[in-house]
C-alpha positions in Angstrom: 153.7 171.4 142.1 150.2 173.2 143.1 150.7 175.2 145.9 147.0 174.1 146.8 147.7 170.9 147.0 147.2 169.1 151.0 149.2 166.7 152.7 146.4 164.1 152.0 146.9 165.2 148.3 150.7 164.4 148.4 150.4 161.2 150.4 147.6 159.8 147.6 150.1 160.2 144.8 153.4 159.0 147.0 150.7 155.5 147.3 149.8 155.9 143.3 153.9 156.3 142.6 154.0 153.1 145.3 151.4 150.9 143.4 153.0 151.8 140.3 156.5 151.0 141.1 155.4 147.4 142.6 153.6 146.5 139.7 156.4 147.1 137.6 158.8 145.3 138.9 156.2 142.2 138.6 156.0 143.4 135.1 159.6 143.0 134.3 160.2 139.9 137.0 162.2 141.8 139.2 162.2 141.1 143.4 161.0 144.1 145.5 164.4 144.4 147.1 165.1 148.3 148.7 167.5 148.5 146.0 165.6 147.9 142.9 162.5 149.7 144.4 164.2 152.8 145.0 165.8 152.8 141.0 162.4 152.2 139.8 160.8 154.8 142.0 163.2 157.2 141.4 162.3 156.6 137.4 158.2 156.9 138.1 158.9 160.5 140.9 160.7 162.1 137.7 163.3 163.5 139.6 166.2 162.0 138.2 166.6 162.5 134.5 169.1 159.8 134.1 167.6 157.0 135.4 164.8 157.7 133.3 166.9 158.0 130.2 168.5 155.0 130.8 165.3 152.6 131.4 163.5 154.0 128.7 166.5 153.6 126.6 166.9 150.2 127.0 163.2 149.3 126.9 162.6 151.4 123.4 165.7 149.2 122.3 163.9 146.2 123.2 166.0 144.5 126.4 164.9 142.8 128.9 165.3 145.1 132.3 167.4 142.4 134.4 168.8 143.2 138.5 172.2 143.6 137.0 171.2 146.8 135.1 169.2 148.1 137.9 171.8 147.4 140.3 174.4 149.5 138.2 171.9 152.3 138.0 172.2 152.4 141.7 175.4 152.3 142.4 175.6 155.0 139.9 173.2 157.2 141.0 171.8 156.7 144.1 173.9 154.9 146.5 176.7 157.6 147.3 173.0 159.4 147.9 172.3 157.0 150.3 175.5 156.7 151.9 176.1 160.6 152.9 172.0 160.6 154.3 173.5 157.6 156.6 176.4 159.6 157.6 174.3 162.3 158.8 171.6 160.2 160.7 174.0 159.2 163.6 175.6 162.5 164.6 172.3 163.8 164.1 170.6 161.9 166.7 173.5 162.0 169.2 173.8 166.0 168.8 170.1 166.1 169.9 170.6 163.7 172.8 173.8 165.6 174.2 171.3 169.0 174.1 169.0 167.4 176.3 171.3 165.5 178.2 173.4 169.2 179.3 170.3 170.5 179.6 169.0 168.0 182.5 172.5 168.0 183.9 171.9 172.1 184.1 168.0 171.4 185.3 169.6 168.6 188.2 172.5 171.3 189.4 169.9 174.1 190.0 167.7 171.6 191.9 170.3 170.5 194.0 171.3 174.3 194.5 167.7 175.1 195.6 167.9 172.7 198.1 171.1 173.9 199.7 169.7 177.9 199.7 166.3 176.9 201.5 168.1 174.3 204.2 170.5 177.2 204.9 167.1 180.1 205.2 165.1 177.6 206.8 168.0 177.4 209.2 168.0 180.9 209.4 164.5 181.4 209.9 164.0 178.6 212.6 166.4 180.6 214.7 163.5 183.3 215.2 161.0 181.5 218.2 158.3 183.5 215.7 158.5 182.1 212.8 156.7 178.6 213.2 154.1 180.0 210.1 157.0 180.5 208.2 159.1 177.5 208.8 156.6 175.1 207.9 156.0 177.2 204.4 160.0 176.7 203.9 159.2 172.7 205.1 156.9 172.3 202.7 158.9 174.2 200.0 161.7 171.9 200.5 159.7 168.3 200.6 158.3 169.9 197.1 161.7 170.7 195.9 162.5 167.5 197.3 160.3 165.7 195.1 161.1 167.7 192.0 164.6 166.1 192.1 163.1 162.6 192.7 161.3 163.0 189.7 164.0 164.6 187.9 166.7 161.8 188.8 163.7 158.9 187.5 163.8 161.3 184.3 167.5 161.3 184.4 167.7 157.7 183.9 165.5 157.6 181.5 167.2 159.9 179.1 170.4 158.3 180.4 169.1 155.1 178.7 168.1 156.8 175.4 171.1 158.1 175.2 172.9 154.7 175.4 170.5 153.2 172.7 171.1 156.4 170.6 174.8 155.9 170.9 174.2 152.1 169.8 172.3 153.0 166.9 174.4 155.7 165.5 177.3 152.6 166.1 175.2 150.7 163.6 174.3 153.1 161.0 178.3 153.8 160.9 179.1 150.3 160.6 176.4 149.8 157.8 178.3 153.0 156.3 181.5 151.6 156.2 180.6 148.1 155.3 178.9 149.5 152.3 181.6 151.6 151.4 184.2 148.9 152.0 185.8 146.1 149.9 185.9 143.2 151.7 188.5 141.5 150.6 191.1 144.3 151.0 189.2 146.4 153.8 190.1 149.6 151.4 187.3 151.6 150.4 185.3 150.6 146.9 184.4 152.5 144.5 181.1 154.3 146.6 183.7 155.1 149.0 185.9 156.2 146.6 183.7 159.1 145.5 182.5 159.7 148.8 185.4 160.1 150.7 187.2 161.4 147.6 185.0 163.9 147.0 185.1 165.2 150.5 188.9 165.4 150.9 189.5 167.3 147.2 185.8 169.7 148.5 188.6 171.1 151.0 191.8 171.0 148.8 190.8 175.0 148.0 194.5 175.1 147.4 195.3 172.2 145.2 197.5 170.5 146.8 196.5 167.2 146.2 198.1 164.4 144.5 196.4 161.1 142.6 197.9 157.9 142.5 196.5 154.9 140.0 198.5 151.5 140.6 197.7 148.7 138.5 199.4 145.0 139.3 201.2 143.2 136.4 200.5 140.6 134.2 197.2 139.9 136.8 195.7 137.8 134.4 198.6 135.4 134.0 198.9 135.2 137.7 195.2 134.1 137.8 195.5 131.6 135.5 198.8 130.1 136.6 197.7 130.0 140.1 194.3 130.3 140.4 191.7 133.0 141.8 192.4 132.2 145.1 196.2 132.9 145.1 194.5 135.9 143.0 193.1 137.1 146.0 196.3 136.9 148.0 198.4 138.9 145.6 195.1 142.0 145.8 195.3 141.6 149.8 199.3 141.6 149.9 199.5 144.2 147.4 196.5 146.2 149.6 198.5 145.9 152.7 201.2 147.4 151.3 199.8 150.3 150.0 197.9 151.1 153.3 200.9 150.6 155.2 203.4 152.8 153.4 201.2 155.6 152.6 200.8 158.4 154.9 197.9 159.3 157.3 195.1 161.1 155.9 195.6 159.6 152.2 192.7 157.6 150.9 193.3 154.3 149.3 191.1 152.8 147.2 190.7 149.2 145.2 188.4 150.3 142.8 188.3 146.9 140.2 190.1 143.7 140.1 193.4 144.2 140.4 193.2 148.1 140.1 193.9 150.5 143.0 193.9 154.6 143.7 195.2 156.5 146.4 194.6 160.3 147.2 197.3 162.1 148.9 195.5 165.3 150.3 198.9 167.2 151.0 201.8 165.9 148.7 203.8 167.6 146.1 204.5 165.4 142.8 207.9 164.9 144.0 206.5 163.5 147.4 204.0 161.3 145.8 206.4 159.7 143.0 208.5 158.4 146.0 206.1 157.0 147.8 205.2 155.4 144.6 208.4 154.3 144.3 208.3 152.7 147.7 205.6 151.0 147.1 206.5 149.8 143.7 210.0 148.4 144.8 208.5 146.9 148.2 205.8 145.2 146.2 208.3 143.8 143.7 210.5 142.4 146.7 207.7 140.5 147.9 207.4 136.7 147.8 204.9 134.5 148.9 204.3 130.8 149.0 200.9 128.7 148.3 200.5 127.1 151.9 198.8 124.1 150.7 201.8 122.5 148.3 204.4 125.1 149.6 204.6 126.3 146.1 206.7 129.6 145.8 204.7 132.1 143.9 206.3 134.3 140.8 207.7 137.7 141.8 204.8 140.2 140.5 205.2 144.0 140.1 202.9 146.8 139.6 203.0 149.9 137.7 202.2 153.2 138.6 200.6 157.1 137.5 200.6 160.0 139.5 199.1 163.1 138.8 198.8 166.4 140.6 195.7 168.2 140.8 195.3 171.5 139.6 192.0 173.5 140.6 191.0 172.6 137.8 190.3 169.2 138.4 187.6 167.3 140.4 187.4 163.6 141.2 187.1 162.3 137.9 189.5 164.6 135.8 192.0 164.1 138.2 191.3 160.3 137.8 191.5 160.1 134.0 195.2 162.1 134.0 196.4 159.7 136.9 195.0 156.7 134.3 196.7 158.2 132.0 199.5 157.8 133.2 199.2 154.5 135.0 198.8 153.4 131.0 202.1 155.1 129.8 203.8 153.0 132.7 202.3 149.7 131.3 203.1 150.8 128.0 206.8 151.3 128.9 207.6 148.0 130.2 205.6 148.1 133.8 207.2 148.1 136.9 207.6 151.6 137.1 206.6 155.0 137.9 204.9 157.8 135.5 204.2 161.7 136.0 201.5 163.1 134.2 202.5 166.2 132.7 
């Protein structure tokens, strides 16, 4: 960038990058949502090499550009972006109001305080028959100081209020977080929350001790179709609540596809972690549910398992892939069961 270059000079090409992004997404028939703006703007500001790549990629091949590809470019690139700059925001604001919040509370003590020192010397001086001149200097002292706190109490309540609307607003910014980072059907995180969250607890495994587990339910497909989507649904919930109920605290559970799940134990050994697999596999198989509507018992359904432990070698996704790994030995064995990567 020129270093000569004026704030007038960077807000005339942030309107040029502006015009051009809008026109564009006429171009290619595409709404001016936040999400698709921000994909194409990231691919006309040039600062992320992939997005670029991957429009110009599919235009030189000749496809249309439809909201399905740009949403995936998102969710690939710029939402967990989005998410930790939301994270931030709240705390932010709160931090700020607490500072000035102490620092009236500090302001109002010493008023009060400077009130009680010149009642006590004004007492002190009236006690002298000649010191009129100076009483009425204390007086007039004290109706000033008097006044201060007046003022200060009406400023009080003012910052009092902000700080109540600040508190609400950092409330909504974490329940946009978590809604974006949530699956709604299961209330587990998805997959933004996944590598969010994820990615925080292994940042602070410096000692690799964390353990992956992939879990995968049986034979979903057939359940689907013999029962429909929306018994579907119940088996993912049930098998959801199961997992979130037997693992311990601090592990992060995940549904990351259809009938596919992941769970991150920050502090578990392979041993630990293969029998709380184990539980989870044998409680899942014992359960049985009936369709309320025709009181239809349901098939006994199973899941199968891979676990792997983390070496410090490993971030997010390697970890991930041996885990897979061995979620796909499991299946291969005759499901319903447990695998270790080795």
């Amino acid at each position: 960038m020129d270093s000569s270059a004026t704030p007038m000079d960077a807000a005339v090409r942030e309107d040029d990058v502006a015009f051009r992004v809008i026109d564009f997404l006429f171009v290619h028939r595409l709404s001016t949502t936040p999400v698709h703006y921000a994909v194409v703007h990231a691919y006309f500001d040039g600062k992320h090499q992939e997005i670029c790549a991957a429009i110009d990629g599919l235009l030189a091949a000749g496809k249309p550009l439809d909201a399905f590809f740009v949403g995936e470019l998102y969710e690939e690139y710029l939402a967990a972006e989005a998410i930790r700059r939301f994270r931030g925001v709240g705390s932010d604001v709160e931090r700020l109001l607490e500072g000035l919040m102490d620092s009236l509370r500090t302001a109002d003590q010493g008023s009060s305080e400077y009130q009680a020192s010149l009642r006590e010397n004004i007492g002190k001086v009236g006690q002298s028959s000649d010191a009129l001149h100076l009483k009425q200097v204390a007086q007039s002292l004290l109706e000033s100081a008097i006044k201060a706190s007046e003022t200060n109490d009406v400023l009080k309540k003012s910052l009092e209020t902000a700080d109540q609307e600040a508190r609400q607003l950092r409330s909504e910014l974490e329940k946009h977080r978590r809604e974006t980072m949530t699956d709604p059907l299961t209330g587990l995180l998805n997959r933004r929350g996944m590598e969010v969250e994820m990615s925080r607890v292994l940042g602070e495994d410096v000692e690799g001790k964390a353990t992956m587990m992939v879990l995968d339910i049986d034979h979903f497909k057939r359940i689907n179709d013999t029962y429909g989507h929306a018994v579907g649904d119940v088996v993912i919930r049930k098998v959801a609540q199961t997992v979130k109920r037997l693992i311990p605290a601090g592990a992060v559970p995940v549904r990351y596809g259809g009938e596919e799940f992941a769970v991150l134990l920050p502090r578990s050994s392979a041993d630990e972690a293969r029998g709380i697999a184990e539980t989870i596999r044998d409680t899942v198989e014992k359960l049985r549910l009936i369709r309320r509507h025709d009181k239809m018992a349901i098939s006994q359904f199973t899941i199968s398992i891979g676990i792997a432990k983390r070496s410090l070698r490993d971030d997010m996704e390697t970890l991930f892939q041996r885990a897979d790994k061995a979620l796909y030995e499991a299946k291969s064995g005759g499901r319903n069961r447990v695998m270790l990567a080795v």
